[in-house]
C-alpha positions in Angstrom: -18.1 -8.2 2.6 -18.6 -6.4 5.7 -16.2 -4.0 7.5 -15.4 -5.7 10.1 -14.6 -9.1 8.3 -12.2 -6.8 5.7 -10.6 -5.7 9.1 -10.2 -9.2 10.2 -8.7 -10.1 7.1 -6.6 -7.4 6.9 -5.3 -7.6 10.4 -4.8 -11.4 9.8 -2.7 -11.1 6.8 0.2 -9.5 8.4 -0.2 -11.8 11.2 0.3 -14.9 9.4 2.8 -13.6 7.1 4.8 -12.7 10.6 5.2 -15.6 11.9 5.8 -17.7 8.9 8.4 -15.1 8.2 9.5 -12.9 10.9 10.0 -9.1 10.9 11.6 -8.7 7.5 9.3 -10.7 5.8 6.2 -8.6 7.5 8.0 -5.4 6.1 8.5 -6.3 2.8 5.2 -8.1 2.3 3.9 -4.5 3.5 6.2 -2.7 0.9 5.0 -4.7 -1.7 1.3 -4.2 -0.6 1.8 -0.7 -0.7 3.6 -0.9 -4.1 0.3 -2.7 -5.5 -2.3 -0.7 -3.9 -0.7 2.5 -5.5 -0.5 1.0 -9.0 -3.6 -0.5 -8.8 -5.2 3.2 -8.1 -3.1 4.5 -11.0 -4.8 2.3 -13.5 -8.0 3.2 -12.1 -7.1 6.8 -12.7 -7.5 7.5 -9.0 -3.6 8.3 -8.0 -1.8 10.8 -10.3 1.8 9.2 -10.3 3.6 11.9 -11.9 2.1 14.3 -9.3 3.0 12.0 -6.3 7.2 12.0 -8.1 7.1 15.5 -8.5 6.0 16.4 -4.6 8.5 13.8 -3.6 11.5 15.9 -6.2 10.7 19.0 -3.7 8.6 20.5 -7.1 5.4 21.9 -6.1 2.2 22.9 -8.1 0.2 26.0 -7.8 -3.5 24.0 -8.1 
């Protein structure tokens, strides 16, 4: 797939789920797309979770 047919698709996504159901709807189909995109680079080993819930406690590491 090409770049600029992802783009399309990506730009259409929110557009459809907009006007089938409104603002809210766009927003949480958005939260959930961003729920699943950081799981799904947690099971590849790509997104440390427990580092990402220890920046967002205010806890910092030194490395």
């Amino acid at each position: 797939m090409s770049p600029t047919l992802a783009g399309l698709a990506i730009g259409a996504a929110p557009a459809v789920v907009a006007l089938a159901f409104g603002f809210w709807g766009r927003l949480l189909t958005a939260l959930f797309m961003g729920v699943g995109a950081a799981l799904g680079r947690t099971v590849e080993g790509r997104l440390d979770l427990g580092g990402v819930l220890d920046a967002l406690r205010g806890k910092r590491s030194s490395t």
